[in-house]
C-alpha positions in Angstrom: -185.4 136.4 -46.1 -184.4 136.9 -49.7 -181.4 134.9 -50.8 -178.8 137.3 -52.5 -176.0 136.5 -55.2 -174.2 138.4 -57.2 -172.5 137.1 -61.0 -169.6 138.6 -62.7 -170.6 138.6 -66.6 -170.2 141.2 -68.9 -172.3 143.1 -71.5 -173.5 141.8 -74.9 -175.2 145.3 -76.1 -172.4 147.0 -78.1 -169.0 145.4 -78.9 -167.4 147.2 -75.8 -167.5 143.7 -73.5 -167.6 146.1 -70.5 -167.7 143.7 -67.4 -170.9 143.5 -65.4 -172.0 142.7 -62.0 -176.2 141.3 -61.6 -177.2 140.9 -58.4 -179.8 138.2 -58.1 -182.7 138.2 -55.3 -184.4 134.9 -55.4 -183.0 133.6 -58.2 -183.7 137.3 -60.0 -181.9 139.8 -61.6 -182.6 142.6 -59.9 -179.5 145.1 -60.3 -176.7 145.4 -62.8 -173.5 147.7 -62.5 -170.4 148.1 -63.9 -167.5 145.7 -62.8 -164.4 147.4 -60.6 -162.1 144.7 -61.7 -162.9 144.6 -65.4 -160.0 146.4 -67.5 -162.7 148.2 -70.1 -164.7 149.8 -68.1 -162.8 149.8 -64.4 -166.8 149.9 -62.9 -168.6 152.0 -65.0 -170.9 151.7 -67.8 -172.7 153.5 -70.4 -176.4 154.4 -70.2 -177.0 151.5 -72.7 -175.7 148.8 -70.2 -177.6 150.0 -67.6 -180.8 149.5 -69.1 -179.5 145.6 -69.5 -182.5 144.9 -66.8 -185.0 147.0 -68.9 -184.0 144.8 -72.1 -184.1 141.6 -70.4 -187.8 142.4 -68.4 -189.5 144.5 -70.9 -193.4 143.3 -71.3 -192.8 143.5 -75.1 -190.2 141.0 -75.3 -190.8 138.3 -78.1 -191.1 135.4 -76.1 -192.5 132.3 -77.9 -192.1 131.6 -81.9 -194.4 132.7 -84.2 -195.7 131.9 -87.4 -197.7 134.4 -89.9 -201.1 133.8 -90.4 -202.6 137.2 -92.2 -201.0 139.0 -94.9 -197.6 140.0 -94.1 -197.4 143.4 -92.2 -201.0 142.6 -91.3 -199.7 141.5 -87.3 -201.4 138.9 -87.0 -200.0 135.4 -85.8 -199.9 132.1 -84.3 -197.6 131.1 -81.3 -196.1 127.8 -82.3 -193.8 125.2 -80.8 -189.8 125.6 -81.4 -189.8 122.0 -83.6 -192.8 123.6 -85.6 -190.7 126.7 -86.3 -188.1 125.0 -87.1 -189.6 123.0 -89.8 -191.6 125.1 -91.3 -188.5 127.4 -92.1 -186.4 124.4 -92.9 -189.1 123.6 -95.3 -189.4 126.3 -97.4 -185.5 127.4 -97.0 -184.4 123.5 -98.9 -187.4 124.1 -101.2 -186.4 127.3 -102.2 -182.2 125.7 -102.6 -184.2 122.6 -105.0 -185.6 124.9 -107.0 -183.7 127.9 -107.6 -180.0 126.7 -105.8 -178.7 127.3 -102.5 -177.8 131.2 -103.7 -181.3 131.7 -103.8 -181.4 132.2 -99.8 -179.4 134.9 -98.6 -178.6 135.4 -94.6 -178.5 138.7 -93.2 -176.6 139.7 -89.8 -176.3 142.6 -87.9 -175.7 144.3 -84.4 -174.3 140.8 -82.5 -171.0 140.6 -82.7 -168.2 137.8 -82.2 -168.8 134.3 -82.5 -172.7 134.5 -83.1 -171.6 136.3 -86.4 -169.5 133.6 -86.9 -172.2 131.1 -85.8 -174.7 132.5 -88.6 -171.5 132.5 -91.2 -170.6 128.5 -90.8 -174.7 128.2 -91.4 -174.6 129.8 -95.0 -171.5 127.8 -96.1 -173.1 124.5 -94.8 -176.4 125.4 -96.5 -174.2 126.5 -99.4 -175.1 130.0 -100.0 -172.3 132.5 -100.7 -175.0 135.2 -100.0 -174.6 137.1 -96.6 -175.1 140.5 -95.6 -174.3 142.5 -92.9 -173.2 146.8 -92.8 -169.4 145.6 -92.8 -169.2 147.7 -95.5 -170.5 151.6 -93.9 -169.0 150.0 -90.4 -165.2 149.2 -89.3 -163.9 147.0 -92.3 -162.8 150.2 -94.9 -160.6 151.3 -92.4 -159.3 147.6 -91.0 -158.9 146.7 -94.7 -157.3 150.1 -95.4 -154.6 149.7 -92.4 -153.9 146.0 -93.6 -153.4 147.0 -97.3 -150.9 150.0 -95.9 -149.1 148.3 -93.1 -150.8 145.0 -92.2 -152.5 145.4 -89.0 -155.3 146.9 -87.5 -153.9 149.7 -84.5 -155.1 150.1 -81.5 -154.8 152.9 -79.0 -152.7 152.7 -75.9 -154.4 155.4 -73.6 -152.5 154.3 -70.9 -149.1 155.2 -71.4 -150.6 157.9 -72.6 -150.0 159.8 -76.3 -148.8 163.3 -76.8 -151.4 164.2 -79.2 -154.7 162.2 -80.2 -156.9 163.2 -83.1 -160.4 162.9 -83.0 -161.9 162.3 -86.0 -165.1 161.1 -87.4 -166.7 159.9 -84.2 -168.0 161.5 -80.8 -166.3 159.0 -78.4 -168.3 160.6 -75.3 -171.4 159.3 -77.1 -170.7 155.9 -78.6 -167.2 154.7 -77.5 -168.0 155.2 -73.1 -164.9 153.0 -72.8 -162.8 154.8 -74.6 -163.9 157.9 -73.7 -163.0 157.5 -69.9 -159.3 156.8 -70.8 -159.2 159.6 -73.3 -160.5 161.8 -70.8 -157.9 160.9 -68.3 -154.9 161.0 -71.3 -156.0 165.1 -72.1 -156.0 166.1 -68.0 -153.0 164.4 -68.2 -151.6 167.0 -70.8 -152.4 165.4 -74.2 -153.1 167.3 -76.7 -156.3 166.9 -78.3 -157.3 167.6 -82.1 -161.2 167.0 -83.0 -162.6 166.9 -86.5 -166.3 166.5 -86.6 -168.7 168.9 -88.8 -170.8 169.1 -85.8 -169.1 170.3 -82.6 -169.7 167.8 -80.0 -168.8 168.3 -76.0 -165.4 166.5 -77.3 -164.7 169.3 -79.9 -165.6 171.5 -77.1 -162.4 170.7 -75.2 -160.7 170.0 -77.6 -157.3 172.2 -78.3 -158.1 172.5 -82.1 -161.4 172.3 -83.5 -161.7 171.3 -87.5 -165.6 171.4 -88.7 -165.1 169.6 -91.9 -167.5 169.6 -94.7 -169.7 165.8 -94.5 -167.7 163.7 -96.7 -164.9 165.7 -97.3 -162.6 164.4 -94.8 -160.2 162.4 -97.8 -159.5 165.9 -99.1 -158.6 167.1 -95.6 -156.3 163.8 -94.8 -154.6 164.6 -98.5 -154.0 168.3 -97.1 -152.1 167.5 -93.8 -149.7 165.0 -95.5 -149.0 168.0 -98.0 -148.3 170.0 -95.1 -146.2 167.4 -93.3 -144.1 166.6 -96.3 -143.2 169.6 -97.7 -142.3 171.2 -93.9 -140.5 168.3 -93.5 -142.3 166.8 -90.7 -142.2 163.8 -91.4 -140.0 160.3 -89.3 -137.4 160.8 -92.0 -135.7 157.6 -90.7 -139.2 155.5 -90.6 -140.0 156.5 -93.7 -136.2 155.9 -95.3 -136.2 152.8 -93.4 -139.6 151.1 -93.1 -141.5 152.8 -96.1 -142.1 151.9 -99.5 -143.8 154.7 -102.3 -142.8 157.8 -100.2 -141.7 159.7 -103.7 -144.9 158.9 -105.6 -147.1 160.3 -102.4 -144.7 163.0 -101.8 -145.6 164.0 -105.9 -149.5 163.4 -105.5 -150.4 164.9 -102.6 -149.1 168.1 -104.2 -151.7 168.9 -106.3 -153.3 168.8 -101.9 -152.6 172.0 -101.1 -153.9 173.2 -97.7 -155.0 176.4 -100.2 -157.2 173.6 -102.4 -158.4 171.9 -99.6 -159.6 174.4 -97.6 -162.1 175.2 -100.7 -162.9 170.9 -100.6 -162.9 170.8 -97.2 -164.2 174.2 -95.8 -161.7 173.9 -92.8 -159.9 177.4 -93.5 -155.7 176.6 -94.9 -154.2 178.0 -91.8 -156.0 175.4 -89.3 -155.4 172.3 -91.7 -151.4 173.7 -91.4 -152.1 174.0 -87.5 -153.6 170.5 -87.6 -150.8 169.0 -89.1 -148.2 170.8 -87.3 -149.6 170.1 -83.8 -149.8 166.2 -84.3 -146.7 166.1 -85.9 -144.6 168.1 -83.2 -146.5 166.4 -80.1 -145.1 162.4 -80.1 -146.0 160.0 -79.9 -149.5 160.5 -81.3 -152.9 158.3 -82.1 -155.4 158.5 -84.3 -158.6 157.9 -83.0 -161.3 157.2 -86.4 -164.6 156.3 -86.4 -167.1 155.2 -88.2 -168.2 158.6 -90.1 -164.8 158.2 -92.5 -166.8 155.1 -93.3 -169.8 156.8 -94.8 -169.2 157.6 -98.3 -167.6 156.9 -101.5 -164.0 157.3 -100.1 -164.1 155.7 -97.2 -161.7 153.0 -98.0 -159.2 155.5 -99.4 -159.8 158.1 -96.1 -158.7 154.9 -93.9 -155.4 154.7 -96.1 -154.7 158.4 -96.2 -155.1 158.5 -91.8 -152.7 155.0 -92.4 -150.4 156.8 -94.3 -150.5 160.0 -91.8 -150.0 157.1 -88.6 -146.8 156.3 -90.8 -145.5 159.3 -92.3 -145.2 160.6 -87.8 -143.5 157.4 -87.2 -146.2 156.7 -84.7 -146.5 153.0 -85.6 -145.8 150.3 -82.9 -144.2 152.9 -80.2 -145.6 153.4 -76.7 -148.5 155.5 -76.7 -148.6 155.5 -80.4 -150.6 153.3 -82.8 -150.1 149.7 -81.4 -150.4 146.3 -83.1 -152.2 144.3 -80.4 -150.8 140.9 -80.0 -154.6 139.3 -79.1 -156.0 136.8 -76.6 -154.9 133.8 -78.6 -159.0 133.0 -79.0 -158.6 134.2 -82.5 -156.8 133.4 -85.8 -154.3 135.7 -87.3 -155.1 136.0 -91.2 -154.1 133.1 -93.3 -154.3 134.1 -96.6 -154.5 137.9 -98.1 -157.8 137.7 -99.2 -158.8 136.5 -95.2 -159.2 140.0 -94.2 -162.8 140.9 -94.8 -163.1 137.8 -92.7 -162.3 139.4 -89.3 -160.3 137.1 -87.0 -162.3 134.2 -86.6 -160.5 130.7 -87.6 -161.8 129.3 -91.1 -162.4 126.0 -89.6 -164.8 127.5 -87.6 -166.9 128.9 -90.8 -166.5 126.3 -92.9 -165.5 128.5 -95.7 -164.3 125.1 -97.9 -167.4 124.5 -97.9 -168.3 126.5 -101.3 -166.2 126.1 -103.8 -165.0 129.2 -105.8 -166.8 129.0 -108.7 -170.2 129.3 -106.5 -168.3 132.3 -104.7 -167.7 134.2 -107.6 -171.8 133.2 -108.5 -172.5 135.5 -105.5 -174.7 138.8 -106.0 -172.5 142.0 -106.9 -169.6 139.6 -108.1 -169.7 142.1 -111.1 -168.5 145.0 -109.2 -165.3 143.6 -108.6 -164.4 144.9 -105.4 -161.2 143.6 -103.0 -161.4 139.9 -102.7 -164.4 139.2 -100.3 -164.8 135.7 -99.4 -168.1 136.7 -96.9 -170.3 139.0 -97.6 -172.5 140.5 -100.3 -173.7 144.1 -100.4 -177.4 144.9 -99.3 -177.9 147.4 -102.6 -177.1 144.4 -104.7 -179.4 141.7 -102.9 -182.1 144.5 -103.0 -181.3 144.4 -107.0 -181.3 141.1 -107.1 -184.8 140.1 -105.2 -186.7 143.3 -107.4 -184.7 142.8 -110.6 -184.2 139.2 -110.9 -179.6 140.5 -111.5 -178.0 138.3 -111.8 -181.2 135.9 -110.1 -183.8 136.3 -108.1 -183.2 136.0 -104.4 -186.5 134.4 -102.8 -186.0 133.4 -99.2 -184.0 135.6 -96.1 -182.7 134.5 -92.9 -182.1 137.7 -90.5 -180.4 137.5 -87.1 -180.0 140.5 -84.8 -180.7 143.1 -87.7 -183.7 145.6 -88.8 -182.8 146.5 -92.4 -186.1 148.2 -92.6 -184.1 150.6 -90.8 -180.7 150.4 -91.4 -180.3 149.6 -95.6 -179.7 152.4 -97.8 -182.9 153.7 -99.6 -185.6 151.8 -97.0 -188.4 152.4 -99.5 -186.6 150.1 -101.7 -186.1 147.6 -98.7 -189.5 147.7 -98.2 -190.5 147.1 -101.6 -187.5 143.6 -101.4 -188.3 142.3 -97.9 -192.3 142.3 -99.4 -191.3 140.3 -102.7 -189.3 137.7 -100.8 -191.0 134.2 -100.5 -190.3 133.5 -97.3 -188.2 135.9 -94.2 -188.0 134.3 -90.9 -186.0 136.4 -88.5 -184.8 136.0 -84.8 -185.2 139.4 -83.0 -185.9 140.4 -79.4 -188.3 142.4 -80.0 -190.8 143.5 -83.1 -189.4 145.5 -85.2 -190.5 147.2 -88.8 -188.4 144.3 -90.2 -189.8 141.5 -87.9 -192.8 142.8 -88.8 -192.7 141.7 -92.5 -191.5 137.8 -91.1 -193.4 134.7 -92.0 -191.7 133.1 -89.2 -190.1 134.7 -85.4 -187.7 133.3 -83.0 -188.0 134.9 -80.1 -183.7 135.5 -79.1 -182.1 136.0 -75.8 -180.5 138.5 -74.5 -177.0 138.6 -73.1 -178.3 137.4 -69.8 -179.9 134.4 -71.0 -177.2 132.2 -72.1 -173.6 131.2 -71.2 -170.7 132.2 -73.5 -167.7 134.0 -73.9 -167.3 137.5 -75.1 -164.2 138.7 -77.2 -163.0 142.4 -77.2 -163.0 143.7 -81.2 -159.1 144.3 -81.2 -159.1 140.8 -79.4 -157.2 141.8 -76.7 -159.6 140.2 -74.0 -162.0 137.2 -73.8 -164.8 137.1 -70.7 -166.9 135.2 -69.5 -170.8 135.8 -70.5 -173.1 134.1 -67.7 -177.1 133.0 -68.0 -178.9 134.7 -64.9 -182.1 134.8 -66.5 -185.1 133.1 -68.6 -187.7 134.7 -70.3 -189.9 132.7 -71.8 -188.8 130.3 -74.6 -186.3 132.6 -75.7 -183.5 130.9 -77.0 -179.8 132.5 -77.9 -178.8 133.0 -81.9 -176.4 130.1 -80.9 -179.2 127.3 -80.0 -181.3 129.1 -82.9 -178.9 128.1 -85.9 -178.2 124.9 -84.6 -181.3 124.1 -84.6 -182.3 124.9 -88.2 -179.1 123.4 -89.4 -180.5 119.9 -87.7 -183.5 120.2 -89.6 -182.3 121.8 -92.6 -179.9 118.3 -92.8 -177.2 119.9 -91.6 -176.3 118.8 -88.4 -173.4 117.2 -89.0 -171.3 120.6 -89.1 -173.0 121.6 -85.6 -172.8 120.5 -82.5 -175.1 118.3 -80.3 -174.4 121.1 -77.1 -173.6 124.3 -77.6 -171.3 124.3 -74.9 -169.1 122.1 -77.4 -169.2 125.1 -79.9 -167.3 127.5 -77.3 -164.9 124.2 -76.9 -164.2 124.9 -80.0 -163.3 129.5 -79.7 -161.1 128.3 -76.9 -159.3 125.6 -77.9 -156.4 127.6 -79.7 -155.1 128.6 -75.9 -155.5 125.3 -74.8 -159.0 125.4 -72.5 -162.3 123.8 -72.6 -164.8 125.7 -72.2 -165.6 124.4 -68.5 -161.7 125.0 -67.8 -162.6 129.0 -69.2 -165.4 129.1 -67.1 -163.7 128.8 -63.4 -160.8 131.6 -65.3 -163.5 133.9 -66.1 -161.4 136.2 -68.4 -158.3 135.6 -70.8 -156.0 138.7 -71.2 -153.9 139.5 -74.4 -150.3 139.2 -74.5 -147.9 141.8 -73.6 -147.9 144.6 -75.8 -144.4 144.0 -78.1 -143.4 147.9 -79.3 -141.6 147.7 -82.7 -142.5 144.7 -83.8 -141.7 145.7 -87.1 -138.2 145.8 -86.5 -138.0 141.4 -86.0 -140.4 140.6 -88.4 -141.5 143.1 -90.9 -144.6 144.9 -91.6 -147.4 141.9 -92.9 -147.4 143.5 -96.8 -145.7 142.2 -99.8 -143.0 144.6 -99.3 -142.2 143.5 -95.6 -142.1 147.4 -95.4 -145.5 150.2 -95.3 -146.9 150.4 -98.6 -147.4 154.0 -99.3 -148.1 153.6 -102.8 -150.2 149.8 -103.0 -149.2 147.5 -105.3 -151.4 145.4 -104.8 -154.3 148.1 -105.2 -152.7 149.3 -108.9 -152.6 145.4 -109.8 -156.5 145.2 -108.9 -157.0 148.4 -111.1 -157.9 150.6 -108.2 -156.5 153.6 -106.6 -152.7 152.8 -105.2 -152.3 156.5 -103.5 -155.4 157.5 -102.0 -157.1 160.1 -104.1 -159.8 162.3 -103.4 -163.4 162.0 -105.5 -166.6 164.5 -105.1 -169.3 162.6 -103.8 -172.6 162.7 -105.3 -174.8 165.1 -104.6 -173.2 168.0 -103.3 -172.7 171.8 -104.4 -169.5 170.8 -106.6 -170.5 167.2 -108.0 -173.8 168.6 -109.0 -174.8 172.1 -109.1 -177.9 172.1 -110.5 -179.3 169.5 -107.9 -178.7 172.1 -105.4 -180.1 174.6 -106.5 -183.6 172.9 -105.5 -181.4 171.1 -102.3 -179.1 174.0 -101.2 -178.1 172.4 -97.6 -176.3 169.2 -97.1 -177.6 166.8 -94.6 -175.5 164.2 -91.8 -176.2 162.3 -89.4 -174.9 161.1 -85.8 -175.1 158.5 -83.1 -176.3 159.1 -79.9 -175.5 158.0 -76.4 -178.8 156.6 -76.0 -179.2 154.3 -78.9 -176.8 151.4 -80.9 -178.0 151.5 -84.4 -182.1 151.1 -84.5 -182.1 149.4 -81.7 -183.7 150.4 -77.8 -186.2 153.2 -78.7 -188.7 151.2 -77.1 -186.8 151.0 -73.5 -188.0 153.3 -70.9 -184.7 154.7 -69.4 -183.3 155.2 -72.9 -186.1 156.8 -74.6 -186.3 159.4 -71.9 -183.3 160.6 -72.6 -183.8 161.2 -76.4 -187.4 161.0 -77.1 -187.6 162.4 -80.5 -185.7 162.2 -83.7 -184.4 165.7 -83.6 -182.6 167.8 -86.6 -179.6 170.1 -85.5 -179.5 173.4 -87.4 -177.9 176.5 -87.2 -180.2 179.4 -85.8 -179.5 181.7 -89.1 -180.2 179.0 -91.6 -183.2 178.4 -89.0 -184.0 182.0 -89.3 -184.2 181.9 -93.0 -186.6 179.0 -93.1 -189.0 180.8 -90.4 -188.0 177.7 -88.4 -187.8 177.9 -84.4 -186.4 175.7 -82.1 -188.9 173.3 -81.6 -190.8 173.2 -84.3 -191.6 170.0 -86.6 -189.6 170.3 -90.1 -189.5 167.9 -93.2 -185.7 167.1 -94.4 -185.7 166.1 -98.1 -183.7 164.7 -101.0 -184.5 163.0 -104.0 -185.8 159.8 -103.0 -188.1 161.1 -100.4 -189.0 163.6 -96.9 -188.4 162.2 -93.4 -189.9 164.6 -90.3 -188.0 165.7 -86.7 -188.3 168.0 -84.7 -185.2 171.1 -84.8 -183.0 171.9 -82.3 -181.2 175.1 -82.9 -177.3 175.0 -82.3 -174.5 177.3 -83.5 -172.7 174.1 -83.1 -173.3 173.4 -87.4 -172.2 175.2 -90.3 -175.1 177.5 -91.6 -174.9 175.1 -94.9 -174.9 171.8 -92.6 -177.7 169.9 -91.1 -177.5 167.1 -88.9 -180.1 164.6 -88.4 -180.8 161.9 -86.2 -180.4 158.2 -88.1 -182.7 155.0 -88.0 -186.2 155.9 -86.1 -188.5 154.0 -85.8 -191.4 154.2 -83.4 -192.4 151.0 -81.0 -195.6 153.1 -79.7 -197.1 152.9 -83.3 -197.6 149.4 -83.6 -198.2 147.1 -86.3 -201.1 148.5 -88.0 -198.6 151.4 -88.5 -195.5 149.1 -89.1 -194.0 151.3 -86.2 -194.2 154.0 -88.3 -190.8 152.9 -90.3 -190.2 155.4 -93.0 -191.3 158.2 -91.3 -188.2 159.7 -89.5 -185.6 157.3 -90.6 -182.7 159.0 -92.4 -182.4 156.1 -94.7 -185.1 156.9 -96.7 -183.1 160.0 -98.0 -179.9 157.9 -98.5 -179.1 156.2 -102.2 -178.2 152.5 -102.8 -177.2 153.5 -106.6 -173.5 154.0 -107.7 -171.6 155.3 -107.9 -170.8 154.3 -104.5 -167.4 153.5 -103.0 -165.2 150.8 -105.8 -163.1 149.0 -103.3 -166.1 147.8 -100.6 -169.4 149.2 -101.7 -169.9 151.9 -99.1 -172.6 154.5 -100.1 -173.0 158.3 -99.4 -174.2 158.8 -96.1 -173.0 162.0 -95.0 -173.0 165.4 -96.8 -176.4 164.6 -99.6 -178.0 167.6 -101.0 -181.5 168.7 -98.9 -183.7 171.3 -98.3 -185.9 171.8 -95.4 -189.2 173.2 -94.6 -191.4 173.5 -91.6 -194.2 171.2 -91.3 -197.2 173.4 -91.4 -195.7 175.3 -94.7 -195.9 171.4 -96.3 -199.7 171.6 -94.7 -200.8 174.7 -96.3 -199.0 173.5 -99.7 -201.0 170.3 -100.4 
């Protein structure tokens, strides 16, 4: 009779922490579902965590290191012992710091989260690089930074209590945010009243009680517009704003020259809605913003993450129940020591050995010259693509990557291709092959989620769970056990640990546990929530007070009211371009996929086989394009191909195409077939791109598009 357990863990695949529940049968996992008595997810779990058993088994799994023996991209290689793998890289990684310096390496992370992040981060300083790279910059930290520069503190939502009004805006929380959806779901059929704004109308919009379809990029203007509206109706928390406010004169001046009127032309959201929108969030209290990670996708996303602030602030909707909420934490993570901590997220210093470079060497980073807010972490992929082609301000020879495919994911991918094949030396830890791994001189085969024990940490910090090994495939090892064992034979073992259980010893120790202690707790919950806090202590700004107008941003020569700039490459910024280009092409996430990642799982793939291009049926019409067919979307820098789906869902100007493809049925010989649906290789890594954190234009680029067989018959 087969013996049957079953573990409470909870899922590593997206920065969600839903809790889990594997049922083992012998010793295997067998079964995964959500857990009941997890506060995230209450017992459900997105289609992404369900295929946790199709991640962990899959017969493509990387499952022993390797070491490259053709010519890179060639596929060909030589299965190699973990000490062997470890030298080799260690080798090459202190010959390149001899002979060019330690800034001469540069460490690359992406979609793990949490402490492995931090893990990778405390390996850089000890090796003494001040080069690492991950998408901080397109993903979450313009609008953290923004909310810290305006009134010190990132909100979060409390769906429970529930708000009057939530706004929607610049993400599709029934594909991406399953977590957040449920409760948002239960807040509307509740009676909330819902405001989307999304260019392409989602099954959120679809419910929604107003619908804005705002032009890609344009969502600044549309911010600026509602804060016109709200001031001069006199909509506004006159006593927040008398009381707690600092710049409300110089905003109320600004945003005139904002008029709904103006906007509307920016935005393409007609003047009466934008004077709906504003009315409806301001008259329904309290209310919550709920942004995402479009607003992040072009050259004002910073500024669009302090003009939403400013709106949080301007309703008196900060710190009340059901409004925007400053979320005490778990105690597992530091608060921000300094001001220029806060690209840092909120894990200790100590822990990344930050001392360890000395600020002369910081300031030697790549992209120092562009002089964005003080960054203490990471670097900017456009400029270490600069720097390994172009030798500015040095040549970058040798890359560490952990848990990222920028052969998918960087701006301009032909230009990452043309990088990742002039470095010296890339070894990577990856799952599975990827078009990045791909290009490696050296693999380490990483674990999954259910391969190692650890603790997971909510993003807002609110909740800390215990991760649990079930599984082993292979010789897979987690990012954890990886970097620490580099560091010991890059020389470096001092600043790691002998067991990696003593690194978690380490997260936990700010609440007083050992690791073994967390383990028989199994989770930590955050503090009560403390409404107002304000009121005891002050906002965390200069000022004590919410800075409307920044100081601090006017003292750093930037932008100290959020002000609206054309992107590149649209009908108004350049009108000539799109005369040749006369649509303007987005993209989306789907349900099915987190980042590049999972086109090769069964379950998943099913479910979105094919990169597909949304677009409206007249525009269709006009192209001789029907649903179905193959089309080419192109820009300057290149054409990708998918496959339309017609949908009166997108403004006849608008397309919307599916991001990061790649295809794991293509193989090696093909390099999975990288550049040929991938969005990225339309994008642009040139400025101007966004001043305060480097963010580059995304969403709303001039393209045309053609059927496929037209392109045939041309060449």
């Amino acid at each position: 009779m087969a013996t049957t357990q079953v573990v409470k863990s909870v899922c590593g695949l997206c920065t969600g922490n839903c809790g889990v529940l594997v049922t083992l049968e012998d010793g295997k996992a067998v079964e995964i579902k959500g857990d009941p008595e997890s506060p995230p997810n209450q017992g459900g779990l997105c289609r992404i965590g369900l295929a946790s058993l199709e991640y962990l088994h899959h017969p493509n799994r990387l499952k022993h290191p390797l070491k490259r023996i053709g010519q890179r991209g060639e596929g060909k290689w030589q299965q190699i012992s973990w000490d062997e793998a470890f030298s080799l890289a260690a080798e090459v990684l202190n010959r390149v710091k001899r002979e060019h310096g330690s800034e001469a390496v540069v460490m690359v992370h992406g979609s793990a989260k949490g402490p492995i992040d931090t893990h990778l981060v405390r390996l850089a300083n000890a090796f003494g690089t001040p080069n690492v790279v991950c998408s901080d910059h397109v993903c979450h930290v313009p609008r953290m930074l923004a909310a810290e520069f305006t009134f010190g503190f990132f909100p979060d939502a409390e769906y429970g209590y529930p708000p009057a009004c939530i706004v929607v805006w610049g993400v599709n929380t029934a594909e991406t945010l399953f977590y957040v959806h449920r409760s948002l779901v239960q807040a509307v059929n509740r009676g909330t009243k819902l405001i989307v704004i999304d260019p392409l109308e989602t099954g959120v919009a679809k419910t929604a009680d107003l619908w804005l379809q705002v032009r890609p990029g344009s969502d600044l203007a549309l911010a600026l517009g509602m804060i016109n509206v709200i001031i001069n109706e006199g909509l506004y928390d006159e006593d927040f704003v008398h009381n707690w406010t600092v710049g409300f004169d110089k905003l109320k001046t600004h945003v005139q020259d904002y008029s709904p009127e103006r906007v509307a032309e920016i935005s393409w959201v007609p003047a009466d809605l934008i004077v709906k929108a504003a009315r409806l969030y301001t008259t329904n209290k309290p209310g919550h913003i709920e942004w995402g990670n479009a607003l992040d996708h072009n050259v004002n996303s910073f500024q669009t993450g302090r003009a939403l602030s400013i709106l949080m602030a301007l309703t008196g909707n900060l710190g009340v129940p059901g409004g925007e909420i400053e979320t005490p934490g778990s105690g597992f993570r530091y608060g921000d020591t300094e001001s220029s901590n806060r690209m840092l997220g909120r894990w200790s210093y100590q822990l990344e050995l930050r001392d360890k470079i000395p600020r002369e060497k910081r300031q030697n980073k790549v992209g120092a010259d562009l002089n964005m807010l003080l960054d203490f972490r990471y670097v900017l992929p456009q400029s270490v693509i600069k720097s390994v082609l172009e030798g500015d301000p040095y040549h970058i020879h040798a890359a560490y990557v952990q848990a990222s495919n920028p052969l998918s994911s960087w701006c301009n991918i032909r230009e990452t291709y043309r990088a990742l094949k002039k470095l010296d030396f890339l070894a990577i830890s990856d799952m599975f092959m990827t078009p990045t791994v791909a290009l490696a001189d050296i693999i380490f085969p990483a674990a999954s989620y259910l391969e190692f024990d650890g603790i997971q940490v909510r993003e807002d910090g609110a909740l800390a769970q215990l991760q649990q090994k079930v599984a082993q495939i292979g010789e897979c090892r987690s990012d954890h056990e990886i970097i620490n064992g580099l560091a010991e034979k890059l020389g470096l073992g001092e600043y790691f640990w002998n067991n990696i259980d003593d690194s978690w010893d380490a997260i936990v120790e700010p609440v007083g546990l050992t690791f073994e202690e967390f383990k028989k707790i199994g989770w930590f919950e955050k503090q009560p929530e403390q409404y107002k806090r304000y009121e005891q202590d002050g906002f965390k700004t200069p000022s004590g007070k919410v800075e409307l107008y920044s100081s601090q941003l006017q003292e750093r020569g930037l932008d100290p009211l959020p002000t609206y700039y054309e992107p590149p490459e649209t009908p108004y910024s350049d009108p000539e371009l799109t005369k040749e280009y006369p649509l303007l092409c987005t993209t989306r996430k789907l349900a099915a996929y987190r980042h590049s990642g999972g086109r090769q799982i069964p379950s998943l793939r099913r479910s979105h086989p094919e990169p597909v291009i949304i677009i409206h049926p007249e525009t269709a019409s006009k192209l001789g394009i029907e649903n179905g067919d193959w089309v080419y979307i192109e820009t300057k820098r290149g054409r990708i191909r998918q496959k339309a789906d017609l949908s009166t869902g997108v403004d006849p100007r608008v397309v919307v195409v599916d991001h990061a493809w790649w295809f794991p049925e293509r193989g090696e010989a093909e390099l999975f077939g990288w550049a040929e649906s991938n969005y990225n290789v339309l994008t642009n890594g040139e400025p101007p791109f966004n001043r305060e954190v480097g963010s580059f234009n995304i969403r709303g680029l001039a393209c045309k598009v053609y059927k496929e067989f037209v392109a045939q018959l041309e060449s």
